[in-house]
DSSP file (Angstrom, degrees, kcal/mol; ACC not computed):
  #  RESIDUE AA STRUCTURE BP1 BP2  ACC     N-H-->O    O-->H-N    N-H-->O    O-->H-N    TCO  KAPPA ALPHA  PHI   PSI    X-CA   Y-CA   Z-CA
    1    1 A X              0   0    0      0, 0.0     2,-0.4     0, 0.0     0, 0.0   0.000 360.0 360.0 360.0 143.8   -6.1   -2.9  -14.5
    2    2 A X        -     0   0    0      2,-0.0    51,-1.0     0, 0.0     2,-0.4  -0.915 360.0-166.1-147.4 131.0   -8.2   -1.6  -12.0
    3    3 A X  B     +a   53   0A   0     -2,-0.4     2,-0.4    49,-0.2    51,-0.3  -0.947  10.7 177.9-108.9 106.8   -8.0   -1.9   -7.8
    4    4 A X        +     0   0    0     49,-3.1     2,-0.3    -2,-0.4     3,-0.1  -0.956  38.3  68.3-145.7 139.5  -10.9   -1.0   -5.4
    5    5 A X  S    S+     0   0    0      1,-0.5    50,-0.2    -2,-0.4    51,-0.2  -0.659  91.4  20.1 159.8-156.2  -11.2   -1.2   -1.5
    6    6 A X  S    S-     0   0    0     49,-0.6    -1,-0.5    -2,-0.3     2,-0.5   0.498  84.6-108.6 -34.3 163.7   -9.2    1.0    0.7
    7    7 A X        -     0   0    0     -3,-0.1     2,-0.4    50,-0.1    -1,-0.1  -0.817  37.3-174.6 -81.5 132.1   -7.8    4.2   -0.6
    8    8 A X        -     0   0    0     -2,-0.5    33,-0.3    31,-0.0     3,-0.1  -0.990  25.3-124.2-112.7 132.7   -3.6    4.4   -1.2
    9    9 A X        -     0   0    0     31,-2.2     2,-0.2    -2,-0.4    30,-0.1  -0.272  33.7 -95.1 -57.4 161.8   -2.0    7.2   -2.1
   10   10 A X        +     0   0    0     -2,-0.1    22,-0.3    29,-0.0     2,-0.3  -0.507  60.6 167.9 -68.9 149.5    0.3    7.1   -5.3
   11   11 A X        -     0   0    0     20,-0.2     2,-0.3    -2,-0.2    20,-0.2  -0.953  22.2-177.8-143.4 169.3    4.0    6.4   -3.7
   12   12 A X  S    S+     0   0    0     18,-1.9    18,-0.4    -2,-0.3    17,-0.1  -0.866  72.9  62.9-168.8 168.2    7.7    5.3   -5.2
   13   13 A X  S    S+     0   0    0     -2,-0.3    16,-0.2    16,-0.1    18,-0.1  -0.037  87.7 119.2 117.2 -50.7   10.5    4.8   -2.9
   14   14 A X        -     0   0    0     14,-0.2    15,-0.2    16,-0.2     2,-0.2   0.702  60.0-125.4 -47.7-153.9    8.4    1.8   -1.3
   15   15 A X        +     0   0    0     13,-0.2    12,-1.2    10,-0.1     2,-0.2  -0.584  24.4 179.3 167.6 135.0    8.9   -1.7   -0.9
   16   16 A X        -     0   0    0     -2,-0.2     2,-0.2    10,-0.2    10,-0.2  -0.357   1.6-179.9-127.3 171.2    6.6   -4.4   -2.0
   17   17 A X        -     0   0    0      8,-0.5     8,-1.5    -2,-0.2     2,-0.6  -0.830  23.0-127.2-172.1 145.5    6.9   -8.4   -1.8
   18   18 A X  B     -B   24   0B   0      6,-0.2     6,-0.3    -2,-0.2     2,-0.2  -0.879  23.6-145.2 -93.3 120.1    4.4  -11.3   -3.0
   19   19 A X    >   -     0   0    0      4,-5.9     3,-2.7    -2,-0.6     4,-0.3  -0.556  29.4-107.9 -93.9 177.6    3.6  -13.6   -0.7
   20   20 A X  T 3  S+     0   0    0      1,-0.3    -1,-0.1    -2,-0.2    -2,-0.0   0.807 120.9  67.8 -49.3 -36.8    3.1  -17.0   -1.3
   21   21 A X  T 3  S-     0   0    0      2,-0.1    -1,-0.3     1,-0.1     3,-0.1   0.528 116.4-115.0 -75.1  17.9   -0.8  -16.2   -0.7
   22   22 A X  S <  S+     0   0    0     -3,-2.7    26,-1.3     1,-0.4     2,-0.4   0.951  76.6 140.0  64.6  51.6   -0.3  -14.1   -4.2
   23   23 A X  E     - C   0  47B   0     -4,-0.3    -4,-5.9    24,-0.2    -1,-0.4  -0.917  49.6-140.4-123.4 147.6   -1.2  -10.7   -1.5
   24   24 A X  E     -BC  18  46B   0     22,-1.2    22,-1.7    -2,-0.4     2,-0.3  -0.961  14.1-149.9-118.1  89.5    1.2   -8.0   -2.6
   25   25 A X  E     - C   0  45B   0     -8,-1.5    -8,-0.5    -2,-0.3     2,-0.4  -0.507  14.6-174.9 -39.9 114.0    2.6   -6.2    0.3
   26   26 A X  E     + C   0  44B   0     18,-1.3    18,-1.8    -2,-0.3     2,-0.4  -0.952   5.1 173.3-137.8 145.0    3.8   -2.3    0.2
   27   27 A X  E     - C   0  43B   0    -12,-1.2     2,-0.2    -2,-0.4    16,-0.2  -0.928  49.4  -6.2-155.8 119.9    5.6    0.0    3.2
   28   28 A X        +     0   0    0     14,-1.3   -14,-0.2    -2,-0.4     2,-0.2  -0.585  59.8 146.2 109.5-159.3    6.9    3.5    3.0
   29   29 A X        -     0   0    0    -16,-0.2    10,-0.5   -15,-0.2     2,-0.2  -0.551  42.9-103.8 114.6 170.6    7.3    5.6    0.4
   30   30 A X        -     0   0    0    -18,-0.4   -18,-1.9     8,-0.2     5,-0.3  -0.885  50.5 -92.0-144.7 133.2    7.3    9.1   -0.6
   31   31 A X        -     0   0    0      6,-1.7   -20,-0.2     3,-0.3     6,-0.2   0.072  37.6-115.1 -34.9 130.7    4.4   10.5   -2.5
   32   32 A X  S >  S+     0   0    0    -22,-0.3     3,-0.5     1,-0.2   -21,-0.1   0.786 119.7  45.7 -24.2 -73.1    4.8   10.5   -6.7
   33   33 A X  T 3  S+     0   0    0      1,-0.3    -1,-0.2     2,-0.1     2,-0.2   0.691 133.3   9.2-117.9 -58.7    4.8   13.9   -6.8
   34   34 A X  T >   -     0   0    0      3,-0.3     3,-1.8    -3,-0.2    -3,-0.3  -0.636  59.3-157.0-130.0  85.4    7.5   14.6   -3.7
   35   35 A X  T <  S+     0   0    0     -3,-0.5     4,-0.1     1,-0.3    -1,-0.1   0.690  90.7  61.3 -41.5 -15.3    9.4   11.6   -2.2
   36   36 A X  T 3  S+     0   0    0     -6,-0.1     2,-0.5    -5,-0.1    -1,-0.3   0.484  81.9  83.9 -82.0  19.2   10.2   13.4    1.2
   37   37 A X  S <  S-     0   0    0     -3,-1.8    -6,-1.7    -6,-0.2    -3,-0.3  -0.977  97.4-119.4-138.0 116.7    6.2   13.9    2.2
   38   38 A X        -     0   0    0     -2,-0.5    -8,-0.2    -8,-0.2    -2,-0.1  -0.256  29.6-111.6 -60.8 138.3    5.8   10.4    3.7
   39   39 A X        -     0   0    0    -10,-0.5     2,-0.3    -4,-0.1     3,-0.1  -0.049  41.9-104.6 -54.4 173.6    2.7    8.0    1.6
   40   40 A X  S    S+     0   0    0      1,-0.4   -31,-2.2   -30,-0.1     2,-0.2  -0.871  98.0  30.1-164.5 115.0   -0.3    7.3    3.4
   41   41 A X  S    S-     0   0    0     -2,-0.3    -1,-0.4   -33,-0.3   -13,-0.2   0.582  79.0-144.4 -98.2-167.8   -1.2    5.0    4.6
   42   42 A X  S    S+     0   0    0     20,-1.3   -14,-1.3    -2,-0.2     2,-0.6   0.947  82.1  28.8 -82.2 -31.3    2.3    3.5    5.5
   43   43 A X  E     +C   27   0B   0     19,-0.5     2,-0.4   -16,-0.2   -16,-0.2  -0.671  67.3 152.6-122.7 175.4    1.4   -0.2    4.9
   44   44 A X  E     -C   26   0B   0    -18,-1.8   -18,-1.3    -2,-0.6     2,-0.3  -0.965  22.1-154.6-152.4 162.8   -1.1   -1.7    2.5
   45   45 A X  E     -CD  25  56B   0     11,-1.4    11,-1.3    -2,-0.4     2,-0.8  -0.887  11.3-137.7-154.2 161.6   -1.5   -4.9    0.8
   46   46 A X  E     -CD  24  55B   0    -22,-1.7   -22,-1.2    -2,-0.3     2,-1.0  -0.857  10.5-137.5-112.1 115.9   -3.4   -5.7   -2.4
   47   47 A X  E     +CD  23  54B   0      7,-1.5     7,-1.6    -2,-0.8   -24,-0.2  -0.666  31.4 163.2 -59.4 102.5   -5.6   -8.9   -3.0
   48   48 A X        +     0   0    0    -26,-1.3    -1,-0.1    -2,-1.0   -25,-0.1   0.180  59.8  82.8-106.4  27.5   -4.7   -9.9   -6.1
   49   49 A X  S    S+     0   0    0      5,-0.1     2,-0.1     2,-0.0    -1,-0.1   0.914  93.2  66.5 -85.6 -17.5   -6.2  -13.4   -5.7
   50   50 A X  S    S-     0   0    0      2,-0.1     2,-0.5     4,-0.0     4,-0.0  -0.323  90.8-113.2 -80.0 150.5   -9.7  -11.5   -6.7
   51   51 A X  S    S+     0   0    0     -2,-0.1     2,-0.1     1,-0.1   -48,-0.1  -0.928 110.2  41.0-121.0 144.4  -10.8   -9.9   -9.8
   52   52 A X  S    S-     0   0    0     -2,-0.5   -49,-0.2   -50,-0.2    -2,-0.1   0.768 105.6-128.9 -17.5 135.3  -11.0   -6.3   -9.0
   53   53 A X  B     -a    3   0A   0    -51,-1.0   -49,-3.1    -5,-0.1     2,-0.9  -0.332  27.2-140.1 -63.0 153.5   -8.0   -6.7   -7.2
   54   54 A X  E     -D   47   0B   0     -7,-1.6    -7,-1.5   -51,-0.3   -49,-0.1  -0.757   5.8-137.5-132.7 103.3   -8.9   -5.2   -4.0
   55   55 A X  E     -D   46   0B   0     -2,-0.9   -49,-0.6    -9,-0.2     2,-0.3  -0.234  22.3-174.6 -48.0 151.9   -6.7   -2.8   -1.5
   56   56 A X  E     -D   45   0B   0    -11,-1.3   -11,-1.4   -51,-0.2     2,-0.6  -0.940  17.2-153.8-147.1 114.7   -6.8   -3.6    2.4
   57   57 A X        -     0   0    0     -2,-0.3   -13,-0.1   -13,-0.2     4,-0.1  -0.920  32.6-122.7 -97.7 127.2   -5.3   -1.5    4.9
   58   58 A X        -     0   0    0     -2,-0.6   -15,-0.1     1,-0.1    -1,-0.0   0.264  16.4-118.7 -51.2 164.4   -4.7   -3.9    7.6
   59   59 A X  S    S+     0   0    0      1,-0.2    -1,-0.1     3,-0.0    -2,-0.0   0.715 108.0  58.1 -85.2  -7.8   -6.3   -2.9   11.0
   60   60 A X  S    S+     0   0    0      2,-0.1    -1,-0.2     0, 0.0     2,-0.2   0.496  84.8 104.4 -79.6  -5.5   -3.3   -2.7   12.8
   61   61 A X        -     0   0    0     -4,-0.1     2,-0.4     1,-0.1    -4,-0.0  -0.478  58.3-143.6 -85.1 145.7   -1.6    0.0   10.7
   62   62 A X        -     0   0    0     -2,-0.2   -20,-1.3     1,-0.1   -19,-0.5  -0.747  21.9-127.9-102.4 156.1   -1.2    3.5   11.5
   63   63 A X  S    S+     0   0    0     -2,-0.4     2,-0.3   -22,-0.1    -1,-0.1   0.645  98.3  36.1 -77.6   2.8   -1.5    6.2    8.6
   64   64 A X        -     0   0    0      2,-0.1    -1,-0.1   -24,-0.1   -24,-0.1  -0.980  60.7-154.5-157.5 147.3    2.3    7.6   10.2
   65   65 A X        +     0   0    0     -2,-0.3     2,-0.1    -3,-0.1    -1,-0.1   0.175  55.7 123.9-106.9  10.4    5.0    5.9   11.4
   66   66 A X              0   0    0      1,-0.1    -2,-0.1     0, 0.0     0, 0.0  -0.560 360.0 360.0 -90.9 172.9    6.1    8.9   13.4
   67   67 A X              0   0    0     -2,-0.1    -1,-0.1     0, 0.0    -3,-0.0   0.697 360.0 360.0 -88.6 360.0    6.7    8.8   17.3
């Protein structure tokens, strides 16, 4: 399975939800590799009503959630 639009880093830590439009939400995280070094960007969602599914980061999101 295969994804392509925006870029996401790899993350785990996160938290995801389906919405009812079958778009798969994700915010937070810590990179695979070291959960403390925050994911980028911090929110996403994935089209999965399309085949490639296709990442979006919305236009409102910032790539850090620091002040």
């Amino acid at each position: 399975m295969q994804a392509i639009g925006d870029k996401i880093s790899s993350r785990d830590g996160h938290s995801a939800v389906l919405t009812q439009n079958e778009t798969i939400i994700i915010h937070g995280g810590g990179t695979a590799i070291n959960s403390f070094i925050q994911s980028e960007p911090v929110l996403a969602t994935l089209d999965t009503t399309v085949n490639p599914m296709r990442w979006i980061i919305p236009n409102n999101s910032s790539t850090s959630n620091t002040p």
